[in-house]
N, C-alpha and C positions, 0 to 999 in steps of 0.2 A: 234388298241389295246386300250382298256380302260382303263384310267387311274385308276388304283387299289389303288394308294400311295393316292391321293385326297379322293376316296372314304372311304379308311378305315379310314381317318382321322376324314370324318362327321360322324360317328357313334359316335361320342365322347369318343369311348375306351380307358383307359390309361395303356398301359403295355410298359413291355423292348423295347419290339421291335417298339413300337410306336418313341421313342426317334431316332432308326436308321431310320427310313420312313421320322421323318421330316426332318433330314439332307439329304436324299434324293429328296425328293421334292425340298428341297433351291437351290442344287446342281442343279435340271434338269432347276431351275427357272434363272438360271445364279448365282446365289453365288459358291463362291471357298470355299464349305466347305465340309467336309469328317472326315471319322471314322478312326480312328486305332485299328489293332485288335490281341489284345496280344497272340500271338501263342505260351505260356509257360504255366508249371505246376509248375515252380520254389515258393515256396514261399513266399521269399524275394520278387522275381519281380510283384507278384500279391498283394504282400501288399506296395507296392512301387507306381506302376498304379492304386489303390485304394486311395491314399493319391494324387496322379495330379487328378483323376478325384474327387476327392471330392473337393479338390481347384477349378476346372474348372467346376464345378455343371453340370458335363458331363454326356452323357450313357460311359457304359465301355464296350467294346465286350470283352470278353473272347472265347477263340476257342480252342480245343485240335485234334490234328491231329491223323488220323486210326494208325499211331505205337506208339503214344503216348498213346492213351489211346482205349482201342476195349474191347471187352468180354471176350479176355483170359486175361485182366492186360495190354498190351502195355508193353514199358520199361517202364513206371513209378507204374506199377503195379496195376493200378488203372482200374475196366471196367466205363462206361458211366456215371454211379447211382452214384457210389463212386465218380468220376470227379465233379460231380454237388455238393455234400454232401461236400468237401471239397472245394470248392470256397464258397459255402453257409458259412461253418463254419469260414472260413476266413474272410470274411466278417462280420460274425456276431461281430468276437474279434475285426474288427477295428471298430466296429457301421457304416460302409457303407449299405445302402439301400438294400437291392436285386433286388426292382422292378427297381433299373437303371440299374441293372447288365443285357448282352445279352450276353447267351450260343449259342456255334457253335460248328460245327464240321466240320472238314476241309480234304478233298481230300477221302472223305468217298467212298467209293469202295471196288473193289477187288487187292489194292495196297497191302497189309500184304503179301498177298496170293499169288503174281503171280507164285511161281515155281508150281503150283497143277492147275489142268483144270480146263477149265470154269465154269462145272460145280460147282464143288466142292468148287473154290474161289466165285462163284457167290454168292452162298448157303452163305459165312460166309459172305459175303457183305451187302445181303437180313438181317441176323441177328445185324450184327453193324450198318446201320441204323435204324433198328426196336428200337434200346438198345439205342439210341443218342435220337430218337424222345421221345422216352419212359422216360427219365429220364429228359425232360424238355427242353432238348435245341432247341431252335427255328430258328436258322442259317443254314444252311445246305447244304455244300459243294457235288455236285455229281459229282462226279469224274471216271470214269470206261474208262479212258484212255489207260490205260496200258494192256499187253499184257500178256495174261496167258500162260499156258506150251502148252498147244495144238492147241495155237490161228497160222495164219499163221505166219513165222517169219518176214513179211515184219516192217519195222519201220516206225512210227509210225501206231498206230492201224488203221485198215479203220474206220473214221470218222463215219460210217454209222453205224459201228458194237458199235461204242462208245459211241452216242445217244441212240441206242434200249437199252441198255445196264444202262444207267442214266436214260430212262424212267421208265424202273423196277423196281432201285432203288429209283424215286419219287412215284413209284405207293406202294411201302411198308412205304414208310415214312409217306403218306395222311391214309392208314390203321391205322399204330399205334397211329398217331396225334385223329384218330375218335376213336380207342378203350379205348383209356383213357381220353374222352371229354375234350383235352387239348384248354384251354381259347383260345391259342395262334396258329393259324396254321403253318408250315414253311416256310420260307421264305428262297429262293433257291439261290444259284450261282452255276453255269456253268462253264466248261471249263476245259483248265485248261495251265498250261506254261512248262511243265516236258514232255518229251521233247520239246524246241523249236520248234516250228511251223518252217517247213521248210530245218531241220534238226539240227547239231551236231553247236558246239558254236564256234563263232570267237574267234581266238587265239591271234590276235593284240591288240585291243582296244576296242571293238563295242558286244555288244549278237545280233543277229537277232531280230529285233525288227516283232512283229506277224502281219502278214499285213490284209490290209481291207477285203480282196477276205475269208481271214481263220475265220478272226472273222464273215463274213457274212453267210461263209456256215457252220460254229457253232452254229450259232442262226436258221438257215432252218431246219436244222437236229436236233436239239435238240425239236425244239416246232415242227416238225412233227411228231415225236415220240412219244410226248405227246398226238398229238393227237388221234394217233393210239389207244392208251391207254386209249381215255376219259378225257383225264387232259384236255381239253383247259382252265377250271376256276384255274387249276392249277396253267397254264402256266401266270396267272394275278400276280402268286405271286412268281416267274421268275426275281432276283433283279438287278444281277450283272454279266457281264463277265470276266473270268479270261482270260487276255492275257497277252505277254509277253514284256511291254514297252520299253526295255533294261538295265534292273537293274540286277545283280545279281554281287554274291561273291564269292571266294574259300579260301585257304587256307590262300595266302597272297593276291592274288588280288583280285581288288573293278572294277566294271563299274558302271561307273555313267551314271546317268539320263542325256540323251541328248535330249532336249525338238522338236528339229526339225526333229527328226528321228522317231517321235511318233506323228507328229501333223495329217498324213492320221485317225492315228486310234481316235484321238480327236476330228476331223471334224465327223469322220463317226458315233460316238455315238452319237451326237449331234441330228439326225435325227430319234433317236428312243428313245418316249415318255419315257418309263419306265424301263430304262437299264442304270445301268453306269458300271466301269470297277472296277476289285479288282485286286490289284496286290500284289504279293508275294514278297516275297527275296527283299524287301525293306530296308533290314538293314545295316546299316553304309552308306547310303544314306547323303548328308548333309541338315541343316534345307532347305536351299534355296530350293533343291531339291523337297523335298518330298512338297513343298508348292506347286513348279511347277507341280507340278504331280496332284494334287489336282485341281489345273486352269485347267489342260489338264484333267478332267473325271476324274484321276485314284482316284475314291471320296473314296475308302474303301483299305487301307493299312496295309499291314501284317507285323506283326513283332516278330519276337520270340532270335535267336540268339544274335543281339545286344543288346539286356535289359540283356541277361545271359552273355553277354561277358563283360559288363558293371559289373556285378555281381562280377562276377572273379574276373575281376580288383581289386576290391574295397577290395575282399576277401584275395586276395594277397597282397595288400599294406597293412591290418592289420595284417597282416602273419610278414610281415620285420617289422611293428613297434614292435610288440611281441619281435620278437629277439633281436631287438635294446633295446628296453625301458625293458624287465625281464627276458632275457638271464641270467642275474647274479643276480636274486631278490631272496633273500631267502627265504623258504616257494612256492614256485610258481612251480608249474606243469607243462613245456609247453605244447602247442599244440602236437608237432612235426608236423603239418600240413603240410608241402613241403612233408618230410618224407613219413607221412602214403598217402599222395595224391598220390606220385610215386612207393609207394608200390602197391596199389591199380590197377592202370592204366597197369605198369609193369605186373600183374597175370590176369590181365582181359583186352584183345585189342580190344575183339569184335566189341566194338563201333566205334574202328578209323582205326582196321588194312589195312583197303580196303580203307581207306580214302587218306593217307600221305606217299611219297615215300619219298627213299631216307636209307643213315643207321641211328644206332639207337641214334644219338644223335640228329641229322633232326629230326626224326619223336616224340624225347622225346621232341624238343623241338615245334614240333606242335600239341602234342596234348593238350600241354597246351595254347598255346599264338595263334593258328589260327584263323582265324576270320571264318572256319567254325565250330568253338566251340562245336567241337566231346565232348570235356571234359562236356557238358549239361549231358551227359546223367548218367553222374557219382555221381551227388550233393546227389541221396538218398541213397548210396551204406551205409550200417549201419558205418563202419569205421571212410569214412567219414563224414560221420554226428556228429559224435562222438568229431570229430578233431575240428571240427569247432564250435561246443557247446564250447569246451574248450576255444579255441581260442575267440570266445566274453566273455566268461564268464571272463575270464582274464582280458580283457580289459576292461569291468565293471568295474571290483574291482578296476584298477589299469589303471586312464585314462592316454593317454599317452598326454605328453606336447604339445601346439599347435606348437612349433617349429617342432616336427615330423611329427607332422599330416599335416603342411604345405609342408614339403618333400614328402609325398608320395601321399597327397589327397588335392592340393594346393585349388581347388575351395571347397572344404566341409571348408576345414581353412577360408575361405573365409567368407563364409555361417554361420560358429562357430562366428566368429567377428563379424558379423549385427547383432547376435542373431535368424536366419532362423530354423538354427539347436544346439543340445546340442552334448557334446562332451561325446558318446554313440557309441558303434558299430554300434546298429543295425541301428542308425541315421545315422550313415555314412554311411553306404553300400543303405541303400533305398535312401538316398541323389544322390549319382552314379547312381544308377540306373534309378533317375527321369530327369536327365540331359537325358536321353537318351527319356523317358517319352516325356518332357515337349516339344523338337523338333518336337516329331510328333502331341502334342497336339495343338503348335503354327499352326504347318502346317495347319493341318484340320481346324481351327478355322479363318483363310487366317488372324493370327494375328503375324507374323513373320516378321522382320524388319531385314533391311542388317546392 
């Protein structure tokens, strides 16, 4: 296979995605270095990871996943055009570049869609990556794993059926890319980790880590498909495999990254020029961790939950200093933020009821504090917004002592005293959330120290 990553380089192009090609190059050159790739529409979190990557004079991926954001709105109500438009606009109020900025889309398929047939999910699939390529972003997750209502019920899909199936959706993505002469072509990952390769997840300690035989007849079957289709110059721009190294989280448990149960699949990308690995559900992973992972290929890391659970955090600990510090301030409005949050959550379960067993004090208390942070999908509900305007606006006016702020947000106190940070909400809450930031930036940067 020809190296694609070299060539594009000698052309002397300079765009987004150029930034992601040279950390791939270094990566396949033997450097420990790697992307993170912010799987949120939060806006806190994205002017948070605009503020590490401007300190780290980084590229910044940005990704939005097919339920986050598709053609009818997603939960964030946003289709593709509007997702770009509003990372552009954010960007623009914090003066970040956009030519560092790299747009993606993540697990793009017929995932929204599977209770309706093939057809008919295929159909909306074909249209939300037309609508991702179309509105600029250059990343581009093909995902057609999953199993529609008429597909057979076996689990997981037949492989074969999942290739032909991502070939379609690369052959409508290289369409839209030529019909609006975009500078930029896409640049593809594969695969995918939903369900684990091999079946259902260990219940002890361990996820099934994806082994070499899945990852190899994933890469046969996918660039045969392509070629069926015509893509071989396609298949040059083919960047990344998704598989399953053994990470992932639930409610309250964490698996960690265990480097020796993942070194078959670290040797085995070793051996092919132009591929390294992306791995998902990287969150609450520790610094060490995610650096290891970086040494071992997995050079492109996802991340979306913990930078919003980080978010929480931070939003809640302003929450109790409100109550402590202007509970009895005369003049002062509060929030009632817990209040209106549990009002909220209480008349609308959509987002967690399939998520959280248990009765209703269990599951009130997971949908706030889980570490799969159902509560994401709640931040734009107008209510709340509303509560949380208040809630900073408050603490503008009326900062609270460093004595509380060291109670409830000990490292921002921390940060307030060097002078890093001012004693501002919104500088506290981005401050939280760059600790989460700055782990994966050490990582990928193999600048991380025990």
């Amino acid at each position: 296979m020809a190296n694609h990553w070299d060539a594009h380089s000698s052309r002397g192009e300079k765009n987004a995605s150029e930034g992601l090609l040279e950390i791939l190059r270094d990566q396949k050159r033997g450097l420990a270095r790697g992307i993170y790739s912010i799987c949120s529409a939060n806006r806190f979190v994205i002017e948070a990871c605009m503020q590490q990557a401007d300190q780290n004079s980084s590229p910044l991926l940005i990704e939005a996943t097919c339920n986050q954001v598709n053609q009818y709105g997603g939960y964030t109500g946003m289709n593709p055009r509007q997702f770009v438009q509003y990372v552009q606009e954010i960007a623009a109020s914090r003066g970040f570049p956009t030519e560092r900025i790299i747009l993606g889309g993540d697990h793009l398929g017929p995932g929204p869609w599977q209770t309706e047939d093939v057809r008919g999910a295929m159909e909306k699939a074909r249209q939300l990556v037309h609508d991702f390529v179309q509105a600029g972003c250059t990343k581009i997750h093909l995902d057609a794993s999953m199993r529609c209502a008429d597909d057979a019920p076996e689990r997981p899909l037949d492989p074969q059926i999942a290739a032909e199936r991502a070939s379609e959706l690369c052959q409508v993505a290289e369409a839209a890319a030529v019909a609006v002469k975009a500078a930029e072509r896409p640049l593809y990952i594969i695969g995918t980790e939903v369900p684990p390769p091999g079946g259902s997840q260990e219940k002890e300690s361990s996820l099934l880590v994806t082994t070499v035989e899945h990852a190899r007849q994933t890469i046969e079957l996918i660039q045969s498909a392509f070629q069926v289709r015509g893509l071989d110059s396609t298949w040059e721009r083919v960047i990344g495999l998704v598989v399953q190294p053994g990470v992932e989280y639930g409610d309250d448990a964490l698996f960690e990254y265990d480097r020796s149960k993942a070194r078959p699949l670290s040797e085995f990308i070793e051996t092919l020029p132009n591929l390294v690995y992306e791995a998902h559900s990287t969150d609450y992973q520790s610094c060490r961790a995610l650096q290891q992972m970086v040494e071992d290929h997995f050079a492109i890391l996802k991340v979306g939950p913990a930078l919003t659970f980080a978010f929480r955090e931070a939003v809640f600990a302003l929450a109790m200093m409100e109550q402590e510090w202007l509970a009895h301030r005369p003049g002062v409005a509060l929030s009632r933020f817990f209040e209106i949050l549990d009002e909220v959550l209480s008349r609308d379960p959509l987002h967690y009821v399939k998520y959280y067993e248990g009765d209703k004090s269990r599951v009130a208390f997971a949908r706030k504090y889980s570490f799969s942070d159902r509560i994401r999908y709640y931040w734009n509900n107008s209510e709340i917004e509303r509560a949380l305007s208040r809630l900073l606006e408050n603490l503008a006016r009326n900062p609270p002592p460093l004595t509380l702020i060291s109670q409830f947000l000990p490292v921002q106190y921390q940060n307030i005293r060097t002078g890093k940070i001012g004693n501002h909400p919104r500088q506290l809450v981005w401050d939280r959330i760059r600790e989460v930031a700055a782990c994966y930036s050490q990582a990928c940067s193999n600048s991380y120290d025990d």
